[in-house]
Structures are given as C-alpha cells and as structure tokens.
C-alpha positions as CSV (number, residue, x, y, z in Angstrom):
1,X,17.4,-5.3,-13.7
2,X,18.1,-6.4,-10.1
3,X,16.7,-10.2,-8.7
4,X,16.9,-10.8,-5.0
5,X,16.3,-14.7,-4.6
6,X,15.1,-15.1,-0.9
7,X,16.7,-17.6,2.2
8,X,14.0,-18.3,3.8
9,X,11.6,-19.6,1.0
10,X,11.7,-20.4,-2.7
11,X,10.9,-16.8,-3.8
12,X,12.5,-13.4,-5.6
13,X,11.5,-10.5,-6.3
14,X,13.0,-8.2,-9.4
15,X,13.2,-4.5,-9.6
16,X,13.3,-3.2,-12.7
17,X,16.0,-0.4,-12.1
18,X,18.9,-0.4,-9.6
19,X,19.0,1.4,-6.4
20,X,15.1,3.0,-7.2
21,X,12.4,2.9,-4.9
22,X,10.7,0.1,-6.5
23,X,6.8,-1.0,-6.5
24,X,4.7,-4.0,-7.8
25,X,2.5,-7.6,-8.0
26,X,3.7,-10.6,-6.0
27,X,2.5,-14.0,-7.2
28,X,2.5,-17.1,-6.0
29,X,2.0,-20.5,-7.5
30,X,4.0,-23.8,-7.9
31,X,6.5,-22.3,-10.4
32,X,6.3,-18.6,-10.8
33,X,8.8,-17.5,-13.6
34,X,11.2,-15.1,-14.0
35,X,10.6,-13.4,-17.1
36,X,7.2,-13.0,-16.5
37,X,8.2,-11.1,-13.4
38,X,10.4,-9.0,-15.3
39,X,8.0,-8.3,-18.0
40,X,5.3,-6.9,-14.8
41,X,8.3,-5.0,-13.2
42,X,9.0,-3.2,-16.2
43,X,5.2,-2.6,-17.3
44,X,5.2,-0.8,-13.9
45,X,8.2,1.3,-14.9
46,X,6.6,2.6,-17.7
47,X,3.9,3.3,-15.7
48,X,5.5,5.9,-13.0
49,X,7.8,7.2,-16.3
50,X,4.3,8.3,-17.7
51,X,3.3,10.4,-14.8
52,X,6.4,11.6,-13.9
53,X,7.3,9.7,-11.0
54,X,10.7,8.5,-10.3
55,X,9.9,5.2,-9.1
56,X,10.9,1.4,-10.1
57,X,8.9,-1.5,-10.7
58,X,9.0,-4.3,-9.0
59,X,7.6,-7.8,-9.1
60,X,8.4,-11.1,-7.0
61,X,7.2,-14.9,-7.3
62,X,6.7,-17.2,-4.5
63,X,7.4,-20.5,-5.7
64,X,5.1,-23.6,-3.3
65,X,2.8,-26.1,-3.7
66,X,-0.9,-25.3,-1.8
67,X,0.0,-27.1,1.0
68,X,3.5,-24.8,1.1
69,X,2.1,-21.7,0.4
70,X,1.0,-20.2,3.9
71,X,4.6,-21.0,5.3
72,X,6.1,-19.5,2.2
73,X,4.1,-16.4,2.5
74,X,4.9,-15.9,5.4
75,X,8.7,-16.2,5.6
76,X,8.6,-14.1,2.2
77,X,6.6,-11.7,4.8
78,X,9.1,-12.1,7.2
79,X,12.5,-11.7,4.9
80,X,11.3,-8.0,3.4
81,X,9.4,-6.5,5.7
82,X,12.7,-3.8,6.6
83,X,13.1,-3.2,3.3
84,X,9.6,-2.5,2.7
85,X,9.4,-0.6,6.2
86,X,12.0,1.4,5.0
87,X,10.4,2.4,1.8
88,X,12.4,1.1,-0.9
89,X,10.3,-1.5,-1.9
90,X,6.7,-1.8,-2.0
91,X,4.6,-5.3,-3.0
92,X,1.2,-6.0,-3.5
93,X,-0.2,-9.5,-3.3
94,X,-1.4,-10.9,-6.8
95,X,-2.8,-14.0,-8.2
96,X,-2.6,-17.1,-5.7
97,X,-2.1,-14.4,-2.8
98,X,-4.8,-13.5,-0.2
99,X,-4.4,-10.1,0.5
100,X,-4.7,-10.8,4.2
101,X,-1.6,-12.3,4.0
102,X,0.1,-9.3,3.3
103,X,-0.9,-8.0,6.2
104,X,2.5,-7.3,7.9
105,X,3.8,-5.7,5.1
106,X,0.9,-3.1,4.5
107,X,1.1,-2.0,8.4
108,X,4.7,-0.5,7.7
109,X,4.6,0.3,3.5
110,X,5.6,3.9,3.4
111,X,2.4,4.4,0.3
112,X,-0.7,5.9,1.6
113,X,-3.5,4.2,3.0
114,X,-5.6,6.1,1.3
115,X,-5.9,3.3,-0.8
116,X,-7.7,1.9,1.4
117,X,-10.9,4.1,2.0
118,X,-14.3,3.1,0.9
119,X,-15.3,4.5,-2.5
120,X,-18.5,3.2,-2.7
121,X,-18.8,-0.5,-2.3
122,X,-14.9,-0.4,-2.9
123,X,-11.7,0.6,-1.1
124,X,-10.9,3.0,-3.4
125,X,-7.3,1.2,-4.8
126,X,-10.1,-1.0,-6.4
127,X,-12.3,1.4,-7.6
128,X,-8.9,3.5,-9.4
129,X,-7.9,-0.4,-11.0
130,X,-11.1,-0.1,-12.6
131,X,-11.3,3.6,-13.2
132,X,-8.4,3.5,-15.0
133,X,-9.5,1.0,-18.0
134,X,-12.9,3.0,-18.2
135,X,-11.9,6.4,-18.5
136,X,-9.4,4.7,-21.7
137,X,-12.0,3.4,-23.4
138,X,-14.2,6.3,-23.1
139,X,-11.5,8.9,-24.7
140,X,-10.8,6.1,-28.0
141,X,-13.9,4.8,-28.2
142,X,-16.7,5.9,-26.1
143,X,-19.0,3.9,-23.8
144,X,-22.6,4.9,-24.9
145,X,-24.3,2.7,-26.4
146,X,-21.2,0.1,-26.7
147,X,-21.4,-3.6,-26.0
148,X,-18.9,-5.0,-23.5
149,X,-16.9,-8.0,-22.6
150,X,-14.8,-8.4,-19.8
151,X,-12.2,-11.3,-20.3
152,X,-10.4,-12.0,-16.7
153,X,-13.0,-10.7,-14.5
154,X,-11.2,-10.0,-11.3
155,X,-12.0,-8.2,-8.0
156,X,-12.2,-4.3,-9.4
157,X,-14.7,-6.2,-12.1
158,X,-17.8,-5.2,-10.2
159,X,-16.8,-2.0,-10.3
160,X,-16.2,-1.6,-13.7
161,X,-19.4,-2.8,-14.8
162,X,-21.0,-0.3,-12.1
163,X,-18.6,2.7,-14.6
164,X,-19.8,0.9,-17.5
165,X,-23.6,1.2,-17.2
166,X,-23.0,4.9,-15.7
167,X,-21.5,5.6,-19.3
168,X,-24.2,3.8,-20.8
169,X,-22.3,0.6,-22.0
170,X,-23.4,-3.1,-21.7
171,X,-21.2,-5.8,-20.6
172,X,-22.4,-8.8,-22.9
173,X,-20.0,-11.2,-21.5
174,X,-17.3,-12.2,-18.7
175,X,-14.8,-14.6,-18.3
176,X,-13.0,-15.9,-15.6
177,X,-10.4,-18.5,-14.8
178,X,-13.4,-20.7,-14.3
179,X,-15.0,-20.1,-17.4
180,X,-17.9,-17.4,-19.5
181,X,-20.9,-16.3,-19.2
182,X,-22.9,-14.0,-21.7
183,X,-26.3,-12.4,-22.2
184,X,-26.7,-10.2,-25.4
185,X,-29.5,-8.3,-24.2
186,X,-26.4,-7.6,-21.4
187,X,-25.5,-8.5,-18.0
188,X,-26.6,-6.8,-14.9
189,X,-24.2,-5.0,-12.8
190,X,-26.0,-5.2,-9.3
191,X,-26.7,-9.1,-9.7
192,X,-23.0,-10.0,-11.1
193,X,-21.7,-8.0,-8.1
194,X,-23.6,-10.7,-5.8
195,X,-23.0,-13.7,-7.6
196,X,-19.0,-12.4,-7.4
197,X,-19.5,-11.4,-3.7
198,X,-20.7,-15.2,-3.1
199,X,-18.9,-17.4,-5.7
200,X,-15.6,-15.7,-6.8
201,X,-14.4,-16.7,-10.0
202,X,-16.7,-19.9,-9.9
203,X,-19.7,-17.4,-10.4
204,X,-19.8,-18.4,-13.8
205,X,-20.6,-21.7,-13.1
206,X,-24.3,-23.3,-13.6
207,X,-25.9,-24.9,-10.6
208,X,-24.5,-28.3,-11.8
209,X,-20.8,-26.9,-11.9
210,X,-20.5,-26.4,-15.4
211,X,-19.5,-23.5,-17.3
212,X,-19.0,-22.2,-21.0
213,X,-15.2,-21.8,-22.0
214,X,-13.4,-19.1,-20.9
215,X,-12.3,-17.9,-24.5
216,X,-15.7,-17.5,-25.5
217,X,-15.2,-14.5,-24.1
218,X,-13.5,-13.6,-27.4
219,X,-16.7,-14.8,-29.3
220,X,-19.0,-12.1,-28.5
221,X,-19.3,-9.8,-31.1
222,X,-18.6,-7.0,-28.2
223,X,-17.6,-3.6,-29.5
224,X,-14.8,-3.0,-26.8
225,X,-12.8,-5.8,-25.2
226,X,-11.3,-5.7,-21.6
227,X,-8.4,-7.9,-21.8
228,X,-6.5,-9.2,-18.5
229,X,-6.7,-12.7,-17.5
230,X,-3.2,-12.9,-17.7
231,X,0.5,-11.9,-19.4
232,X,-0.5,-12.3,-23.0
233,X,-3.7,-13.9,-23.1
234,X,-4.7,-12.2,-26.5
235,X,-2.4,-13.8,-28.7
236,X,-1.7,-13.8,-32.0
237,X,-3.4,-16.4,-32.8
238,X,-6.4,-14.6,-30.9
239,X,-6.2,-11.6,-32.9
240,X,-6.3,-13.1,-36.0
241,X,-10.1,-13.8,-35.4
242,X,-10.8,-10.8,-32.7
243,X,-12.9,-8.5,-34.8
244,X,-13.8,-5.7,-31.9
245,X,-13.4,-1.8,-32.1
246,X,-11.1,-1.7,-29.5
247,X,-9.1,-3.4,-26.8
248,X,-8.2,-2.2,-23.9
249,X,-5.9,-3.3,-20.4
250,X,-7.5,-3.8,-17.1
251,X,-4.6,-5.8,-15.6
252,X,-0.5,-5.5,-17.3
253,X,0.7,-6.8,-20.5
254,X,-2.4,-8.5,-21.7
255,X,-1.1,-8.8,-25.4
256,X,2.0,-10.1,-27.3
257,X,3.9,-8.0,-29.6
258,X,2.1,-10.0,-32.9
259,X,-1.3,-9.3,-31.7
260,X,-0.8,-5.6,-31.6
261,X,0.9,-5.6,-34.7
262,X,-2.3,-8.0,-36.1
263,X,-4.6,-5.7,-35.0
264,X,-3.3,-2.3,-35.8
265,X,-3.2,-3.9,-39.1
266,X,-7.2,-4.4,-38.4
267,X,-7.8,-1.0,-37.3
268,X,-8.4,-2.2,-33.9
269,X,-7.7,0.8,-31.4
270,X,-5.5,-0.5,-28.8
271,X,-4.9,1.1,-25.5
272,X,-1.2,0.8,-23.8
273,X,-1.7,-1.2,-20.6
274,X,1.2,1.1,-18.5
275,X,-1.8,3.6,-18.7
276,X,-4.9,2.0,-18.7
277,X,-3.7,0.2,-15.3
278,X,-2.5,3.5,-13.7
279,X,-5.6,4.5,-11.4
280,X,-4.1,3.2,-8.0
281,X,-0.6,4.7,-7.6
282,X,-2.9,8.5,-7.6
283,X,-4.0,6.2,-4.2
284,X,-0.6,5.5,-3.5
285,X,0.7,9.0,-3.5
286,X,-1.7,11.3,-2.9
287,X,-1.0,15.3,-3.1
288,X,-0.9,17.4,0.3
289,X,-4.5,17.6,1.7
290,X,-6.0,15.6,-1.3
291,X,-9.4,13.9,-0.6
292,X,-10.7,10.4,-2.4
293,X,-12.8,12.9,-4.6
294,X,-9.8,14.7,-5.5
295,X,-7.7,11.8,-6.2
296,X,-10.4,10.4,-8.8
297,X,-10.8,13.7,-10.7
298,X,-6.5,13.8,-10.6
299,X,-6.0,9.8,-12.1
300,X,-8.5,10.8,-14.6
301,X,-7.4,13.7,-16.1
302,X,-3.8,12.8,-16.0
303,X,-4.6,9.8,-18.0
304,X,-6.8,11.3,-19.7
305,X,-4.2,13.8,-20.6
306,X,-1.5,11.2,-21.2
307,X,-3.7,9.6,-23.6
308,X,-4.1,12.5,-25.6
309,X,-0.2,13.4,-26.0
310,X,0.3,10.0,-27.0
311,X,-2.4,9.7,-29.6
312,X,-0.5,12.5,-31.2
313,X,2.5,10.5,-32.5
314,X,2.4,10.0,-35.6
315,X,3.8,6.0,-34.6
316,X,0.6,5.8,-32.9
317,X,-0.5,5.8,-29.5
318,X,1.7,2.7,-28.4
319,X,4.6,3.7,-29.2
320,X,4.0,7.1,-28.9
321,X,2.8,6.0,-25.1
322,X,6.2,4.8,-24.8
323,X,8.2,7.5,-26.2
324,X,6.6,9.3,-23.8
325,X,7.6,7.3,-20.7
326,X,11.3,6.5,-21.9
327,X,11.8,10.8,-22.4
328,X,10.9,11.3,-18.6
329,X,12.9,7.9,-17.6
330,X,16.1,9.5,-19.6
331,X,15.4,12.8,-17.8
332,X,16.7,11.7,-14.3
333,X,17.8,7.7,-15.2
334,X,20.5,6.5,-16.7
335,X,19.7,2.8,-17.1
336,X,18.8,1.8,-20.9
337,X,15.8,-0.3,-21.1
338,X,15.9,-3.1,-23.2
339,X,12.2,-4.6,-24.4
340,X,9.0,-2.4,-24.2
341,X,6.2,-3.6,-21.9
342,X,4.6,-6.7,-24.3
343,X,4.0,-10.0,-23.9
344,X,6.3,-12.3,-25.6
C-alpha cells in the first residue's frame, strides 16, 4: 500500500496497490486517520476486483480545523490535480467535503461525466449509490412488504427511499449524525426528500432542536437494516442486540469483523459492502455508446450476478464475495493483500 503525505497541507492520500490507476473518498476533518483510509482504499479494491476492473483504491484525509479547511482544500486541490489530470488517480470528496470544492479536480478526472446526468431528481452517480444497496437487499431478502431503517442517512438517502416504496418496502426509521426519527406506520419518501432538501442532516430535529438518539435507529424492530454512518458503526457490541433479517451496506465497511461473525451466528443475512456500494463506478466507466438507462440495467445485473456466484460458496456469501475478488486481483496482480475489507 502506497501513502503520499502532501507539502502543501496536512493531508495524504493511500492507494491500495502500487503503480495502479487508483480511485476513492477523500475526507476531511481535524484528525483523519490512516488506517481508516487504508481500510476505504482497500474496500474499493475489492470492489473493481469483483467486476473485473483492474483498478486501485484509493483514499486521502485532509487533516484542519473549520477555520483551516477551505485553504487546505484547496492546496490539496492544487498539489494533485496533474496526477489526477493524468488519470492515475481519481478522488471523490467525502464527509466534511463540499463537493463544490472539488471542483478543479472533476474538470480534468479522466472518469466519465456521465455521472453527472440527471436521473430523476438525482445525478445519476447518486441514484447508482443508492441503487446498489436496493437491488442487494431485494436478491437476499426481498423488499415487499419489509419494514426499513436507514442508519446514516446521507445524500443518495432520498433516493433510496424513492427504490424502497417502488419495491413495496417501508422505511420505519432514519438516522443521521444529528440524531433518529421513526414512524411505524412508515415514513414518507416525498416529504423526507424536502425536509433533507431544507435541513440536511438536522432534518431530524424537532422545531425546538431536539432529536431522538441516533442509535435508536438500531431499535426498530425493522426487517432489513441499511448500515453506513460510518467505518464500523455496527459493532459487536451492536450486534449482540440487532435482531433484523438482514443488513446491508449503503456506504464501505459499515461492520467489524465480530459483528459479522455475531450475526452469521444469528442467521442474520449480511450483504458484503464491496458490492452493495458498487452502482457508481458503471457511471464512471461507462461502455461505448451506453446511455444512463443502459448503465442502470448493466450495475444491476452485474451485481445482481455477483451476488449470486458468491452466495454459492459454501463459506458463505462474504467470504465467498471475497474469494471472488482476490481470484480476478491474482489474475493480472501480483501484490498479496493482507486484511479483508472489515472494520476493525
């Protein structure tokens, strides 16, 4: 694994193999960490492995306080733009990152800008972040009928209620960094979607400011849980007392290595996140002459197909999800990875 510390700001950036095209999250806070970047970078690995795409991941951290952060960003900006420009490295913002501020770097990132179309009420990179999660818990578990909850409600979260209610679901509870909301009888996509629009992650806050817990969102007695606050936010400790069908990714590595052991134990299905998170790189690289329809149909039945292959190991669908993505890897890379994409 390569890190590239930066001399212009208090930043890096990882790539997961040497000398690879490499692709993934920044983030940006007072201290970003190391090993959670290397833990994203290599989720994203196993990604590209798993639809044969001999690509890298990548991951950086820009380390400032808020009133350092716009200078950071920027000379972060400034620092990589050739080597994004010349296509061997490719970085999204992520939490604590506007995407505006990115700006620079998108005008000369070699990926498609396809990603960027309207799908709806959507650029369509956000409506494949949320595709992706959706069409996973449809294959193990099946939507109709199923109560929802949605813990780390993001920007694609709209959107996945909208897929959710098309498959006959009901989300019964979100959570964001700012706290929970829920509504057995369900919530409705159309009115979140404005109160998200307006307030962000404070959405979830009453007219007086306050909010219910975030991990309530645990709590809800919901048949399928969307996990993805952040890097191991179900827990052990979590799973001990998670009684839901099954759990599924919407954002990378949103459970330790105990909690899946826990709850395989449980019989709780649970989804690998280097699939369920896969929808935008179809955006990314589109086929010759592929439209936004096309590119939907393709990122669902390739996961949708990778899903199924996997499932067939008779170590389950985890590690069989990995098995998978370390054959390809071996079949044109000769780097040994050490430690599977799990939170520690």
């Amino acid at each position: 694994m390569g890190l590239r510390k930066l001399s212009s700001t208090n930043a890096f950036v990882v790539t997961d193999l040497i000398d690879v095209p490499s692709f993934g999250i920044v983030r940006s806070a007072k201290k970003i960490l190391q090993g959670g970047a290397k833990d994203l970078a290599r989720s994203m690995t196993y990604t590209f492995a798993s639809f044969d795409m001999q690509r890298g991941g990548a991951s950086g951290g820009i380390n400032a306080t808020p009133d350092e952060k716009e200078e950071a960003i920027e000379n972060f900006v400034s620092e990589l733009g050739d080597d994004v420009g010349s296509g061997s490295l490719g970085l999204d913002a992520g939490k604590g990152i506007a995407p505006s501020s990115f700006a620079k770097l998108v005008e000369v990132d070699a990926r498609s800008a396809m990603r960027f179309s309207e799908q709806g009420a959507d650029q369509l990179g956000t409506y494949l972040t949320a595709l992706g999660p959706i069409v996973v818990a449809e294959q193990l578990s099946g939507l109709e009928d199923k109560t929802v909850s949605i813990e780390g409600f993001g920007s694609h979260g709209p959107a996945m209620m909208d897929l959710i209610a098309e498959r006959g679901g009901k989300v019964v509870s979100i959570s964001t960094l700012s706290g929970s909301i829920s509504n057995s009888d369900g919530l409705d996509a159309e009115e979140i979607r404005s109160q998200w629009d307006e307030g962000g992650i404070d959405f979830v806050k009453s007219s007086d400011g306050e909010a219910e817990p975030a991990w309530k969102v645990f709590q809800s007695g919901a048949d399928i849980l969307f996990a993805g606050s952040k890097m191991g936010a179900v827990s052990h400790v979590t799973a001990e007392k998670l009684q839901v069908q099954a759990l599924i990714p919407h954002q990378p590595i949103p459970f330790t290595a105990r909690a899946l052991a826990m709850l395989q134990r449980k019989g709780t299905v649970v989804a690998p996140d280097f699939l369920a998170v896969a929808g935008p790189i179809f955006a990314a690289w589109p086929k010759d002459n592929e439209t936004s329809s096309d590119v939907i149909a393709s990122a669902t039945s390739m996961i949708s197909d990778a899903l199924t292959e996997s499932s067939k190991h008779e170590d389950g669908l985890f590690l069989g999800a990995c098995y998978r993505a370390e054959s390809f890897l071996a079949s044109w890379h000769d780097t040994k990875l050490f430690g599977r994409p799990l939170a520690s």
